[in-house]
C-alpha positions as CSV (number, residue, x, y, z in Angstrom):
1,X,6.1,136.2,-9.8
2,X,6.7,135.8,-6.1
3,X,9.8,136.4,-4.1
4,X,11.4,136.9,-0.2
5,X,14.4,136.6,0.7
6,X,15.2,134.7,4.0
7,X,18.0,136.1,6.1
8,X,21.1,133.3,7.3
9,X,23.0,134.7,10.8
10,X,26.2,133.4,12.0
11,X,26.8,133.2,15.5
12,X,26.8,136.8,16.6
13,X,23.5,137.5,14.7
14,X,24.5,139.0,11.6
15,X,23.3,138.5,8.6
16,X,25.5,136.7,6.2
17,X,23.1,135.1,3.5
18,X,20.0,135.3,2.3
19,X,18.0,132.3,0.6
20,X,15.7,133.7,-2.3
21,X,12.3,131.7,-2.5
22,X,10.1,132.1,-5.5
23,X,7.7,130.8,-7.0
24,X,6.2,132.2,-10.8
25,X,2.6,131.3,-11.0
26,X,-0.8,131.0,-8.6
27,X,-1.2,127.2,-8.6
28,X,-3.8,127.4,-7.0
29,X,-5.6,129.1,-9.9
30,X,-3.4,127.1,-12.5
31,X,-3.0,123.9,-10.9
32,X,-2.0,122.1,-14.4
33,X,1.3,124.2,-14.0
34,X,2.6,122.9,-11.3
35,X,3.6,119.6,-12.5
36,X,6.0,121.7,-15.4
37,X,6.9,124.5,-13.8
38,X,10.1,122.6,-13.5
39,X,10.2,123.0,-17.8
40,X,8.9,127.1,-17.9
41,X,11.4,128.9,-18.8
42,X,14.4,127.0,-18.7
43,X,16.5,128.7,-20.4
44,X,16.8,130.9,-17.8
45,X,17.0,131.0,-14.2
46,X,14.2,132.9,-12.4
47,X,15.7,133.9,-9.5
48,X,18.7,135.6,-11.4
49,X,15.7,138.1,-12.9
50,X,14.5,139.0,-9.4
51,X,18.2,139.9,-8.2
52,X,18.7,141.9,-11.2
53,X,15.2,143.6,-10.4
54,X,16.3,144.1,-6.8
55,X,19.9,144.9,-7.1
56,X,21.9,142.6,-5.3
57,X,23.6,145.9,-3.8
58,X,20.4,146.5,-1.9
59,X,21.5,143.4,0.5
60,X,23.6,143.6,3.3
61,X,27.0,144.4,2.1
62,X,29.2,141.2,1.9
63,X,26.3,138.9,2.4
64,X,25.4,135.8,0.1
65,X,22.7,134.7,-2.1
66,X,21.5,130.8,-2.3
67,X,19.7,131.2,-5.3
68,X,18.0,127.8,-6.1
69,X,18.7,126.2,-9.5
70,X,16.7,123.0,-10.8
71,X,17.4,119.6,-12.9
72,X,16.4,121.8,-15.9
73,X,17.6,125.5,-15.3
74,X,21.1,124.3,-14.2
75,X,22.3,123.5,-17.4
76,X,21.5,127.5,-18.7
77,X,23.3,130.3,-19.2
78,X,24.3,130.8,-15.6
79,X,27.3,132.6,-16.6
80,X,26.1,134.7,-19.2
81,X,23.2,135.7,-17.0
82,X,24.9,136.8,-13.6
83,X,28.6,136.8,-13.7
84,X,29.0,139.7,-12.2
85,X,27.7,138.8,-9.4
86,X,29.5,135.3,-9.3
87,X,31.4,136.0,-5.9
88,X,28.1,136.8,-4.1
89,X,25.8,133.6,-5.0
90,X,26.0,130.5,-3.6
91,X,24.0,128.0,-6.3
92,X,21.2,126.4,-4.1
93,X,20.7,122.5,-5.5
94,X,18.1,119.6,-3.8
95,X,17.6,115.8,-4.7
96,X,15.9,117.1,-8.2
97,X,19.9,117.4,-9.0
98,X,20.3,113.9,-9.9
99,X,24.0,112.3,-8.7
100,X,24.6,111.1,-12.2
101,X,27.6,111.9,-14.8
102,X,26.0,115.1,-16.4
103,X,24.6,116.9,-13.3
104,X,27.9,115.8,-11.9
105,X,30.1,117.8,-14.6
106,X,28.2,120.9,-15.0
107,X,28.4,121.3,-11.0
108,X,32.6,121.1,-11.9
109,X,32.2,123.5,-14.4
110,X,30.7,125.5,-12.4
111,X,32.7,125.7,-9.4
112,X,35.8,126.0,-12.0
113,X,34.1,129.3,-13.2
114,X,33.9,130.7,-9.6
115,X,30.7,129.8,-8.5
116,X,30.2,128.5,-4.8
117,X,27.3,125.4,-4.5
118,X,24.9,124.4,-1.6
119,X,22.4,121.7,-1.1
120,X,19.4,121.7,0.9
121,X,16.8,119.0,1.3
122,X,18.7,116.1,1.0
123,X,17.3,113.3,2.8
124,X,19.1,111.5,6.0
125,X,18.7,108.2,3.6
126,X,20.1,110.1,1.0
127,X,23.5,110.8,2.2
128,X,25.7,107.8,1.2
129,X,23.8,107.9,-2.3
130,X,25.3,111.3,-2.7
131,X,28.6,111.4,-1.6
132,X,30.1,112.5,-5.0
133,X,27.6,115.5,-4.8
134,X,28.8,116.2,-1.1
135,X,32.3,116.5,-2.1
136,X,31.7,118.8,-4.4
137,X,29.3,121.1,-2.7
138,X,30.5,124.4,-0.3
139,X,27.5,124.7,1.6
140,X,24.8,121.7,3.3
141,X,21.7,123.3,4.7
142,X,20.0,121.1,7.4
143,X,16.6,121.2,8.9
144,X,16.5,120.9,12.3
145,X,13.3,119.6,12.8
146,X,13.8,116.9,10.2
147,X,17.6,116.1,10.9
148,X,19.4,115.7,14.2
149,X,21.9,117.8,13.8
150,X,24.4,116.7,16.3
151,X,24.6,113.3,15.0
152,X,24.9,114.5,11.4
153,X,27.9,117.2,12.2
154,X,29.8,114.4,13.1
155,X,29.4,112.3,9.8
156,X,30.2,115.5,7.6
157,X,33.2,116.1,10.0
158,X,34.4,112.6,9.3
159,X,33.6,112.3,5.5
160,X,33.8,116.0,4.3
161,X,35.2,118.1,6.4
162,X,35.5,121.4,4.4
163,X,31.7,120.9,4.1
164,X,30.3,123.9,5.9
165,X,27.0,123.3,7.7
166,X,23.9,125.3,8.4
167,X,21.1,125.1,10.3
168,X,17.6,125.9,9.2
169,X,14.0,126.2,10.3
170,X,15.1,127.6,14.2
171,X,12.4,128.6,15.8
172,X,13.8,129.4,19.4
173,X,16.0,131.9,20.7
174,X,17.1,129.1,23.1
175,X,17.7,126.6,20.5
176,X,20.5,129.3,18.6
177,X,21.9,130.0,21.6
178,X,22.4,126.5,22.1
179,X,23.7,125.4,18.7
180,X,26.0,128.7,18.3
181,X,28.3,127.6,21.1
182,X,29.2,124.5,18.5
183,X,32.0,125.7,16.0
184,X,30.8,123.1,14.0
185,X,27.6,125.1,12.3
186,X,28.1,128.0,10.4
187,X,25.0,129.9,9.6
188,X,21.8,129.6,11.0
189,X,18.3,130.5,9.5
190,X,14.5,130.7,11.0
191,X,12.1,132.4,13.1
192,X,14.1,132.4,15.9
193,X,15.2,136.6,15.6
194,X,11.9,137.8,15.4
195,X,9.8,135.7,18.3
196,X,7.7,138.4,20.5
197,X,8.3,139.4,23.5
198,X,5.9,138.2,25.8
199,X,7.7,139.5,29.1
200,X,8.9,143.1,29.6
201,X,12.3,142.0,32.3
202,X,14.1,145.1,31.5
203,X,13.7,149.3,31.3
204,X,13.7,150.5,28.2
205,X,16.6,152.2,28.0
206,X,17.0,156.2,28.3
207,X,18.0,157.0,24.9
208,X,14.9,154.6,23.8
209,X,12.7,156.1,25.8
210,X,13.4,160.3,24.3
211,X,12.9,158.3,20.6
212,X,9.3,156.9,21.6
213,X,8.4,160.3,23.1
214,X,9.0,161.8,20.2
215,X,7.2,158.9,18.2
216,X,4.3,159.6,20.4
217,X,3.6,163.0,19.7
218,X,4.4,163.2,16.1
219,X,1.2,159.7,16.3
220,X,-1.1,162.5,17.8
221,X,-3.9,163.1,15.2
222,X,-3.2,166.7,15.0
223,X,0.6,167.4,16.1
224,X,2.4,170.6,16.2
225,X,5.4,170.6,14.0
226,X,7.6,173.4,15.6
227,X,7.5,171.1,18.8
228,X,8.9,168.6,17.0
229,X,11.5,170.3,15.3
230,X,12.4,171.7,18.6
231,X,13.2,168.0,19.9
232,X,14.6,167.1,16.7
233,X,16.7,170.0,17.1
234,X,18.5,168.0,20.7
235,X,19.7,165.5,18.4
236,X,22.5,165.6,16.1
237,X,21.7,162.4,14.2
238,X,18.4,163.0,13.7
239,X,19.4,166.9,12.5
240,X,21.6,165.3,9.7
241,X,19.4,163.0,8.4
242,X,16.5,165.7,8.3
243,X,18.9,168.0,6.2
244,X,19.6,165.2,4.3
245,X,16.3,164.2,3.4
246,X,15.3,167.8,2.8
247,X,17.7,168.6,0.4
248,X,16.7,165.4,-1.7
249,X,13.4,166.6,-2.4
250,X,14.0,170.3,-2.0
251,X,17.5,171.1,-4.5
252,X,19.3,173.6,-3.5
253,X,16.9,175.4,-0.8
254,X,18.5,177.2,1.6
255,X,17.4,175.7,5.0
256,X,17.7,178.5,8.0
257,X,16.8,176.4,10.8
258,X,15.5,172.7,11.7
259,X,12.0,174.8,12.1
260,X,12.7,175.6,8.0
261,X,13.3,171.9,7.5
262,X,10.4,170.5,9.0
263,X,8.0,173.5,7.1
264,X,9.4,172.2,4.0
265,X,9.6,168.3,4.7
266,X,5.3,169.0,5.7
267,X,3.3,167.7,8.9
268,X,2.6,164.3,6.7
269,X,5.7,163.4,5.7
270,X,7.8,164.7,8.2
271,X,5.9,162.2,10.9
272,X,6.4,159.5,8.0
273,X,10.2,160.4,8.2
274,X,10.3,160.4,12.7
275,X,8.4,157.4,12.9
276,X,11.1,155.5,10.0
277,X,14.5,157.3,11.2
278,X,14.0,156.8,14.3
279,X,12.8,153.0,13.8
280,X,16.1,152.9,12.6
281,X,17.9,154.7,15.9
282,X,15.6,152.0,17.8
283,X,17.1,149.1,16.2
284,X,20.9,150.0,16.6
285,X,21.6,147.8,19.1
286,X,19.6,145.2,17.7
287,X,20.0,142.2,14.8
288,X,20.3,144.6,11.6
289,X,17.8,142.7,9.8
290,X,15.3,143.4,12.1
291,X,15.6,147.0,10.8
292,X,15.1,146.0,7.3
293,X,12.4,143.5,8.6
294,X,11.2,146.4,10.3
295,X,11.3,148.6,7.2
296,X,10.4,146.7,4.1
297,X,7.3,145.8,5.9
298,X,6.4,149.6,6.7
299,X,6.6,150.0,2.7
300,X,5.3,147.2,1.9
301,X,2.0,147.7,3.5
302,X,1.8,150.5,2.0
303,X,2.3,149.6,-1.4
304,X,-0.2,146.9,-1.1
305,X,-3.1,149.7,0.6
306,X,-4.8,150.1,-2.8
307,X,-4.6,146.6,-3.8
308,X,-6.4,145.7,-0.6
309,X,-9.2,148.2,-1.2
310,X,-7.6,150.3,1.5
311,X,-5.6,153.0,-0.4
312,X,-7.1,155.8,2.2
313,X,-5.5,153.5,4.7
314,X,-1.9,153.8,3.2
315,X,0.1,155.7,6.1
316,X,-1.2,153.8,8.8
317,X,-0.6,150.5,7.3
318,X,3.1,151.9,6.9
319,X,3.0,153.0,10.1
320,X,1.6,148.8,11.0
321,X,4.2,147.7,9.5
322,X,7.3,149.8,10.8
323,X,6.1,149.1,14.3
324,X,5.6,145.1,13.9
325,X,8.4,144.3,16.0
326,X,8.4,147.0,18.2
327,X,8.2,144.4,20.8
328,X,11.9,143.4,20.2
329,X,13.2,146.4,19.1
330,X,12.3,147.7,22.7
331,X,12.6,144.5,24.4
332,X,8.7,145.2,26.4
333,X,5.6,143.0,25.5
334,X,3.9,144.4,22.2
335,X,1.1,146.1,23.8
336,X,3.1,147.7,26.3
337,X,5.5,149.2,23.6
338,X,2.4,150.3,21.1
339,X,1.4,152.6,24.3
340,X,4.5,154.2,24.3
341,X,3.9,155.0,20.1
342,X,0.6,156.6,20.5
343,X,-0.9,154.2,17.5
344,X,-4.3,154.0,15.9
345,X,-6.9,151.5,17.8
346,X,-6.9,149.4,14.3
347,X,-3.0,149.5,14.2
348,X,-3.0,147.9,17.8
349,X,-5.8,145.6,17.2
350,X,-4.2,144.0,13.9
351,X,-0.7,143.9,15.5
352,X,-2.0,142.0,19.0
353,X,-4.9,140.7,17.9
354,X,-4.8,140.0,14.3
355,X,-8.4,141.6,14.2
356,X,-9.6,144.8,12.3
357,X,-9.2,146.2,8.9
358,X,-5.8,146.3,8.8
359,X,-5.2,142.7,9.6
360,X,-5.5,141.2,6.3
361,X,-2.7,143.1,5.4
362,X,-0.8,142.3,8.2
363,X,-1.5,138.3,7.7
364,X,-0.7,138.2,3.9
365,X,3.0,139.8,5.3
366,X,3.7,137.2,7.6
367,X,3.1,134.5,4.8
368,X,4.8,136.3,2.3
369,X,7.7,136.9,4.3
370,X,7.8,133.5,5.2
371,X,7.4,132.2,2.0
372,X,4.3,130.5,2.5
373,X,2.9,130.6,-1.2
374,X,0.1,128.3,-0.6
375,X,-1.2,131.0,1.9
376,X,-0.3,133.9,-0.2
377,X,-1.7,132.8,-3.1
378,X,-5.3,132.2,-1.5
379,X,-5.3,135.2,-0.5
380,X,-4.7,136.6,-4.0
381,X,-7.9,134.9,-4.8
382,X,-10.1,136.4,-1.9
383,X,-9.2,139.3,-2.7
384,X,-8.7,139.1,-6.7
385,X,-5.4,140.8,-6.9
386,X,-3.1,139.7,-9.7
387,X,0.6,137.9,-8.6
388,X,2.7,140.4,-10.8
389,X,1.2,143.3,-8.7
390,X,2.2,141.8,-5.6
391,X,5.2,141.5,-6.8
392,X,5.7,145.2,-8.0
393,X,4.9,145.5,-4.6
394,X,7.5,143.9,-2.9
395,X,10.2,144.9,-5.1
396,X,9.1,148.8,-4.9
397,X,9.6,148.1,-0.8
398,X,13.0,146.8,-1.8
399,X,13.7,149.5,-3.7
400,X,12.6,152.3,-1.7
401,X,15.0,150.6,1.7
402,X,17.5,150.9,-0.8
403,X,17.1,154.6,-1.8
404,X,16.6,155.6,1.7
405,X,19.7,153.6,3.9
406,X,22.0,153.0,0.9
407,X,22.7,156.4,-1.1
408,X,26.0,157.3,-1.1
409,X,27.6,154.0,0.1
């Protein structure tokens, strides 16, 4: 199995929804399966197993789900299988739902037992042929490369006007900013939160800059812990999250200063926890799913090290992946902000230049992230790793974001 979930922003950039993508098999190893994959396992709904395996509490609180369902799955046990979780998915249909009398009534039924619906997909030609699928949908998702949008707001204003609309596949910063001043578009989805910055046109700012110096000297190869702590030590935040993190994996020590902390938390894993904390402090003022970007790449490079033949590598693929988007977390061009971290050469090198050791890991991120299975699945061949361990992968990531940001809440 496969799975990523794609974060949907509203108009002040935070996240709202997330689309789940997935897809069960390699087909590019099993070809012959992609032409019934519609008929495997319909009695359930795959994506339903994945959000169980995830915990949908992991998510940003409040947030959606569209979890796609197909011309065969639809007619399961939805209810019996998820809900529970009713109130937070958002039933994701395309063309495949056909606009006939039985796909018709078991969209009814569901929105009678609480269940909101979306459609994405739906060709401009296909509009009038679906109208009694419109009116009973919550949620349209257009693509904004394949639809004008400005033309198409005004024909669901006119003809379903509780229809809310969102925009997918933005690329550019300038293009949200653009469409966000129009009440008329309600979420918005695509690369457009995560584009590098290519031009550093502002300081980093103060508090920024003590974080990264404390980042750079916990990246030196041989750093001295006390001097750490002592930094540590200026910063009440950071104190309370060390003690916190202490006392989960030392019960009921009795810490006598940050020094005590940081002896017992080790050199290794107490650079692991700077370098992730303060990611975190970093990102504050920043989109919050650029944190969990941030994060959930940082573990999942890590958990894919040994898969990749790199398991010796482990830490500083973390450490590749938690500094990814340093660029906007900072606001300063990528190589500029790397400086600032004290990284590896073959951290650096994979990031920028998409060269070195590490950048295969790096690469099969991007496309998994992005949902690009084709990719992702050729690269499971190259390098003869099976699709359920990927997936472990990934969902371990998840997992461990959850333990760390969400105990307690």
């Amino acid at each position: 199995m496969l799975a990523t979930l794609i974060p949907f922003f509203d108009k002040d950039m935070k996240v709202r929804a997330y689309s789940l993508f997935s897809q069960k098999e390699n087909y590019l190893l099993n070809p012959e399966l992609q032409g019934s994959a519609v008929l495997d396992g319909s009695g359930r709904v795959g994506g339903l197993d994945i959000i169980h395996n995830i915990g949908i509490d992991t998510l940003s609180p409040d947030t959606k789900v569209f979890l796609p369902i197909g011309p065969i799955n639809i007619f399961a046990d939805i209810e019996g299988q998820s809900f529970s979780m009713r109130d937070r998915l958002v039933l994701l249909c395309d063309k495949s739902i056909a606009n006939t009398d039985p796909y018709r009534k078991r969209l009814k039924q569901l929105r009678q037992n609480g269940y909101k619906l979306a459609i994405f997909k739906l060709p401009v030609t296909e509009f009038e042929n679906y109208q009694d699928i419109l009116k009973l949908m919550d949620y349209i998702i257009l693509d904004c490369k394949k639809v004008d949008v400005t033309k198409a707001k005004v024909y669901f204003a006119h003809q379903y006007p509780r229809l809310k609309i969102c925009v997918g596949n933005v690329e550019k910063q300038e293009v949200f900013d653009w469409l966000k001043k129009d009440k008329a578009y309600y979420l918005f989805e695509g690369k457009f939160y995560r584009i590098p910055v290519t031009k550093g046109q502002t300081e980093i700012e103060p508090l920024k800059v003590n974080y990264l110096q404390l980042m750079n000297i916990v990246n030196d190869a041989d750093y001295e812990l006390t001097k750490a702590a002592d930094i540590i030590g200026r910063d009440t935040a950071l104190v309370l999250s060390l003690l916190e993190m202490v006392n989960r994996i030392a019960v009921n020590s009795e810490i006598t200063s940050i020094r005590h902390a940081a002896v017992i938390l080790g050199q290794k894993e107490l650079k692991k926890w700077i370098n992730t904390v303060i990611t975190k402090e970093l990102c504050a003022d920043r989109p919050n799913e650029i944190n969990r970007l941030s994060l959930l790449r940082a573990k999942f490079a890590e958990c894919l090290a040994p898969h990749f033949g790199m398991g010796m590598k482990a830490s500083e693929l973390f450490l590749m992946g938690l500094f990814s988007v340093l660029d906007i977390i900072v606001n300063v061009p990528l190589e500029e902000a790397l400086t600032r971290v004290n990284v590896s050469k073959d951290i650096s090198e994979a990031l920028i230049n998409h060269k070195g050791d590490l950048a295969d890991v790096y690469d099969f991120m991007l496309a998994y992230e992005n949902a690009d299975w084709q990719e992702v699945c050729r690269w499971l061949i190259v390098k003869n790793i099976d699709i359920d361990t990927v997936y472990k992968a990934y969902t371990e990531a998840v997992s461990w974001y959850k333990e760390m940001f969400f105990q307690g809440a």
